[in-house]
Structures are given as C-alpha cells and as structure tokens.
Backbone as CSV, one residue per row, in Angstrom:
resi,resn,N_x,N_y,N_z,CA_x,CA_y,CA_z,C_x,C_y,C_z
1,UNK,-2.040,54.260,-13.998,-2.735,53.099,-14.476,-2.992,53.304,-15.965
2,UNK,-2.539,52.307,-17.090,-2.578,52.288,-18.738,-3.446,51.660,-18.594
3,UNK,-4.321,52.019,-19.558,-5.845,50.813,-20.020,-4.943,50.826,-21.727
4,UNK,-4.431,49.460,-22.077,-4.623,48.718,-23.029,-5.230,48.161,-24.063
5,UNK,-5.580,48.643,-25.020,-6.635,48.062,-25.824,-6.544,46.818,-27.195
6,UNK,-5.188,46.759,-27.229,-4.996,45.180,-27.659,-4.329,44.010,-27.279
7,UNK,-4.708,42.879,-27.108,-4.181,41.985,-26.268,-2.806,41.939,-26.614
8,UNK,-2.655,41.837,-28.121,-0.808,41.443,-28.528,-0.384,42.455,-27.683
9,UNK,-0.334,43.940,-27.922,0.292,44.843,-27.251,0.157,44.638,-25.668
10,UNK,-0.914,44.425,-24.952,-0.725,44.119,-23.715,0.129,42.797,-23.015
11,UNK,0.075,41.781,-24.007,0.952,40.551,-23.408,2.408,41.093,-23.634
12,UNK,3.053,42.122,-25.197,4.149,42.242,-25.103,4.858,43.310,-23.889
13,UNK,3.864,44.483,-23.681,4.266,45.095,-22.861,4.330,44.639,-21.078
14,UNK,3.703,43.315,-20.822,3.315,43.014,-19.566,4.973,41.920,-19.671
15,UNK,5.460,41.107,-20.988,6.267,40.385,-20.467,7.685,41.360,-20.780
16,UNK,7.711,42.079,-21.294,8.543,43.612,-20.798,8.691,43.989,-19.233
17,UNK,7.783,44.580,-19.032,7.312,45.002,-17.585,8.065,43.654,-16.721
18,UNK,8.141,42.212,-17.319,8.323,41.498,-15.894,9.930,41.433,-16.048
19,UNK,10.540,41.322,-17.611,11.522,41.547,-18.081,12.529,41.861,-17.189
20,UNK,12.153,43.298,-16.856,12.796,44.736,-16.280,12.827,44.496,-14.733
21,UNK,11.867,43.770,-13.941,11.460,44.077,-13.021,11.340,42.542,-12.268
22,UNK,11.523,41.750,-12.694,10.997,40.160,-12.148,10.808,39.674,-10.575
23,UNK,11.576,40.676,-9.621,11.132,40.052,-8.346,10.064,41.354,-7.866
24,UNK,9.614,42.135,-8.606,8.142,43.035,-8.118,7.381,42.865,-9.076
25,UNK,7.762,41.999,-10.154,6.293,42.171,-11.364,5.267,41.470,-10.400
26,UNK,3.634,41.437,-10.923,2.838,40.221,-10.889,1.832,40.737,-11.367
27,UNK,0.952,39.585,-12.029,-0.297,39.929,-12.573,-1.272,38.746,-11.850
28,UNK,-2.494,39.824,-12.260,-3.564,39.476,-11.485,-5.091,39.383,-12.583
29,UNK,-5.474,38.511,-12.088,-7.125,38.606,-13.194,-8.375,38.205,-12.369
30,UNK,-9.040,39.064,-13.013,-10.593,39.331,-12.153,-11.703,38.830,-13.003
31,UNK,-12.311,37.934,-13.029,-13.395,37.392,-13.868,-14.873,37.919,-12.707
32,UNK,-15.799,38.233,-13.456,-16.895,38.487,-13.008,-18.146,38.010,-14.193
33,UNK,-18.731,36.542,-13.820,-19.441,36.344,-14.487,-20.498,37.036,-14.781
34,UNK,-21.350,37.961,-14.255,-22.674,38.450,-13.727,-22.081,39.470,-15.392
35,UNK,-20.700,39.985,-15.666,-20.721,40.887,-16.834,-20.148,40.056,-17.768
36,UNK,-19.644,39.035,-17.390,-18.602,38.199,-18.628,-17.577,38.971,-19.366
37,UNK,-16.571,38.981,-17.868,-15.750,39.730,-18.660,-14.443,39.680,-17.882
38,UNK,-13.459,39.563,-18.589,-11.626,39.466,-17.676,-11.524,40.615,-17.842
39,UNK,-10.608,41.056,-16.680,-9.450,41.801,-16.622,-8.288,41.170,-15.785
40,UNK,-7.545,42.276,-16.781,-5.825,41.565,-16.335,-5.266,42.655,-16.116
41,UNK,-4.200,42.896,-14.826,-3.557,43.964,-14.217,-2.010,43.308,-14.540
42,UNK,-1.401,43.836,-14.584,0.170,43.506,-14.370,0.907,44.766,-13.905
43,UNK,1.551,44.400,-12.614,2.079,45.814,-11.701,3.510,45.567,-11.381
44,UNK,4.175,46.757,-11.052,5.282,46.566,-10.577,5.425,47.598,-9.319
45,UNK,4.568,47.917,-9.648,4.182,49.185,-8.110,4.621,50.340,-8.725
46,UNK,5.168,50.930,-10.010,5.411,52.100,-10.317,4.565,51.963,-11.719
47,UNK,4.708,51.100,-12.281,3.981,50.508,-13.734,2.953,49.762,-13.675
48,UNK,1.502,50.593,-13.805,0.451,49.417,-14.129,-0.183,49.172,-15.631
49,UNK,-0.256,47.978,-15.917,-1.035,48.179,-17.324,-2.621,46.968,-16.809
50,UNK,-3.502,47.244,-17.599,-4.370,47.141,-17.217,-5.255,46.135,-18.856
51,UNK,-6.123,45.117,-18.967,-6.530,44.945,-19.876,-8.013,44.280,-19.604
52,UNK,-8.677,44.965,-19.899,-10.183,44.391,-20.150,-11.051,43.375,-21.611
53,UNK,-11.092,43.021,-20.884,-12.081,41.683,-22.428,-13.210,40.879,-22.431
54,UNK,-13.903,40.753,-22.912,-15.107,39.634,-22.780,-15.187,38.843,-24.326
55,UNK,-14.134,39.118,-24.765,-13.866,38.231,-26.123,-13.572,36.570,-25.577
56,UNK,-14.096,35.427,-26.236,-13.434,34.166,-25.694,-12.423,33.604,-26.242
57,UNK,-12.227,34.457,-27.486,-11.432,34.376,-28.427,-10.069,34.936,-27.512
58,UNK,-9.915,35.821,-26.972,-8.614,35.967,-25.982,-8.211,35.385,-24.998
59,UNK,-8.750,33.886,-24.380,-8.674,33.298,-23.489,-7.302,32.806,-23.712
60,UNK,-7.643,31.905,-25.010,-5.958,31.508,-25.428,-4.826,32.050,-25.150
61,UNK,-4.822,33.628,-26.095,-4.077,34.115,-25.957,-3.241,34.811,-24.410
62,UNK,-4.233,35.100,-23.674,-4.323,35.353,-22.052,-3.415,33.788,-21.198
63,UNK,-3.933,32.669,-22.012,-3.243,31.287,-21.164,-1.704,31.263,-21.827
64,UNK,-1.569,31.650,-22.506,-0.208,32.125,-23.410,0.789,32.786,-22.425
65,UNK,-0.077,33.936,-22.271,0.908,34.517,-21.470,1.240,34.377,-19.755
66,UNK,0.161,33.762,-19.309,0.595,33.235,-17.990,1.773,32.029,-18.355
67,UNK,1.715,31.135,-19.053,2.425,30.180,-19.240,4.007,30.649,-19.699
68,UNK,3.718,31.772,-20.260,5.204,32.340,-20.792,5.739,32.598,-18.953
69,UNK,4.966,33.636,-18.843,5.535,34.353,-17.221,5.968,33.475,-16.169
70,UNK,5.112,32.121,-16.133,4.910,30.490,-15.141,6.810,30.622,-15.716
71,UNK,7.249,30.739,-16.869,8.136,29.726,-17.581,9.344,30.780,-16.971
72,UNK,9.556,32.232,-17.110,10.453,32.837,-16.466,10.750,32.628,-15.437
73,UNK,9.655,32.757,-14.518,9.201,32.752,-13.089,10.450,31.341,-12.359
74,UNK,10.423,30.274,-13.169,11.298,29.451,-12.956,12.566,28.898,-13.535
75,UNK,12.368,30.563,-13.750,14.337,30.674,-14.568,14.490,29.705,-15.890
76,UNK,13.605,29.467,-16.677,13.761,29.269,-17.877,13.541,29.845,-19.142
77,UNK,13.926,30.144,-20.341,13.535,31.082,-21.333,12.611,30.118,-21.962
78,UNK,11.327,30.683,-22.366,10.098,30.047,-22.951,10.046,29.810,-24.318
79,UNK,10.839,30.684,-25.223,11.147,30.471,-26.488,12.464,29.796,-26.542
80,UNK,13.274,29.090,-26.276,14.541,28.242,-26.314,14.195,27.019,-26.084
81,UNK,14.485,26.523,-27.427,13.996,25.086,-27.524,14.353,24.025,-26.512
82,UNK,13.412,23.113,-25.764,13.838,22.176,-24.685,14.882,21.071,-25.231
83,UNK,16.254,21.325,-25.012,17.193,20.386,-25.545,16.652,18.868,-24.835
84,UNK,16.655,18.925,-23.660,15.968,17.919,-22.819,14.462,17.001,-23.822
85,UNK,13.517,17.478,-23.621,12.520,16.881,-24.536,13.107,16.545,-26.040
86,UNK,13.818,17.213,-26.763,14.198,16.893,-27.686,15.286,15.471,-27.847
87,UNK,15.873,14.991,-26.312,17.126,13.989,-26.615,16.017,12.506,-25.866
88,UNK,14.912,13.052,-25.551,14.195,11.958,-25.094,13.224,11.338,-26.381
89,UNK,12.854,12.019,-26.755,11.790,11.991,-28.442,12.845,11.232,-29.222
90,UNK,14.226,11.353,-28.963,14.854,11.466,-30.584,15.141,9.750,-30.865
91,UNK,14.967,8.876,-29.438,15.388,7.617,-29.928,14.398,7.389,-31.219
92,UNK,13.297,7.414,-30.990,12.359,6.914,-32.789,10.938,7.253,-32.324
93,UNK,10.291,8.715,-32.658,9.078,9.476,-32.641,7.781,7.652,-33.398
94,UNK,6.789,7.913,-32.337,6.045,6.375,-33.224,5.132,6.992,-34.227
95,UNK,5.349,6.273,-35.332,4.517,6.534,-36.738,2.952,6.254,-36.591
96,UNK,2.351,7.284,-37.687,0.352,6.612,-37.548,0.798,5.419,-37.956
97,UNK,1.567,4.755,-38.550,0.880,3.184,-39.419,1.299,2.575,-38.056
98,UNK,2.581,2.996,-37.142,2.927,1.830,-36.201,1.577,2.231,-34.548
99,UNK,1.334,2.992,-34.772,-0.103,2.554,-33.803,-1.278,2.206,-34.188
100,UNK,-1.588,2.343,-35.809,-2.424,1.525,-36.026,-2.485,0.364,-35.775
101,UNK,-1.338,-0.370,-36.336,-1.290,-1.615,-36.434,-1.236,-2.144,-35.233
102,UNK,-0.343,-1.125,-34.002,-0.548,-2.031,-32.353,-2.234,-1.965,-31.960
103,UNK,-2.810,-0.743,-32.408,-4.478,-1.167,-31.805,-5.206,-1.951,-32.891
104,UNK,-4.375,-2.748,-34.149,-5.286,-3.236,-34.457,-5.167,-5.030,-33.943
105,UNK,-4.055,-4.959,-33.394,-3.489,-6.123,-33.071,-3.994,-6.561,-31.316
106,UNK,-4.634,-5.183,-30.444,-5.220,-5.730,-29.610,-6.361,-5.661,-29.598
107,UNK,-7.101,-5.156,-30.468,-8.822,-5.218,-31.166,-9.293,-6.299,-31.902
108,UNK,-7.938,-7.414,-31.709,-8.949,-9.044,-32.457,-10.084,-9.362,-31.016
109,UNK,-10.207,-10.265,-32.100,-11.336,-10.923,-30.905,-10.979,-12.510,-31.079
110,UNK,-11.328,-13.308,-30.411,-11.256,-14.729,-29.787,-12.140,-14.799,-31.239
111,UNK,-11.746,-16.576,-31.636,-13.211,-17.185,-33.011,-13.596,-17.775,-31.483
112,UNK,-14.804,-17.898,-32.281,-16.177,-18.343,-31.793,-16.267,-20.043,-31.512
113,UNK,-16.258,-20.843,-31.006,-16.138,-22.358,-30.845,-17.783,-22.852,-31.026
C-alpha cells in the first residue's frame, strides 16, 4: 500500500495503474464527514496507491479523474478531440449579439390600450 502525497502525482500514477491493467484496475473513495476528509484507493490487487485530503480545492481535480477513468472505461481516449461534437457545432456556433437580440425580441411587452 503507497500513501501519495500529491494529487497531480496520484491522478497520474492511478491513470497509469488503469493503463496497464484495465479489466482489474478500480478505485474507490471514502468520505467521512465527522473528519472532513477523502480518500481515494486505486487497486489492481498487486498495486495499491492510496490518497488522503480534506483540501476542497482537490475536489475538482479528484472529479477530473473519475471522468478521465468513466471515459476509458468505455473505450474512448479522453484527450482526443470529439470529431462527433465538433461536426455538430460546426453548422454556425450562435453569437452573444444573436441571443441577445432573440431575448430581446421575446421580452417586449404588449402597449397598453
């Protein structure tokens, strides 16, 4: 069992670890309010790394890396740009002036009789 003491180094070595290993990786997290504080395990049954925190400032970074692992997990690479989202956006991204002008066009009001 590694106890970890910085998050960068623990997210790079945990998406390593799943890298190498993907149908025995998994990680696990233990919140215990009563201390305010995460931990995060990531195992492969021969490799554990281990990370403790009560920073809130690492939450982010912690949702980072589940979302990377979520993204392997279903056979996609997380850094390779979505060609898909990109050919749906590309007919014409809408401008600030062109939604201004649609909410300002349903924010009249009736005149007054």
């Amino acid at each position: 069992m590694t106890w970890v003491d910085s998050i960068e180094t623990f997210c790079a070595d945990a998406e390593k670890l799943y890298l190498e290993h993907p149908d025995h990786t998994r990680l696990t997290m233990k919140y215990r309010h009563v201390d305010g504080k995460v931990e995060l395990k990531v195992t492969n049954d021969r490799v554990c790394l281990k990370f403790l925190t009560d920073q809130q400032q690492h939450l982010k970074r912690i949702d980072k890396l589940n979302n990377v692992l979520l993204t392997y997990m279903v056979g996609k690479d997380p850094y390779e740009e979505n060609a898909d989202e990109l050919a749906e956006g590309s007919a014409k991204p809408p401008s600030a002036g062109d939604a201004a002008g649609a909410g300002a066009e349903r924010k009249k009001k009736k005149a007054r009789k």
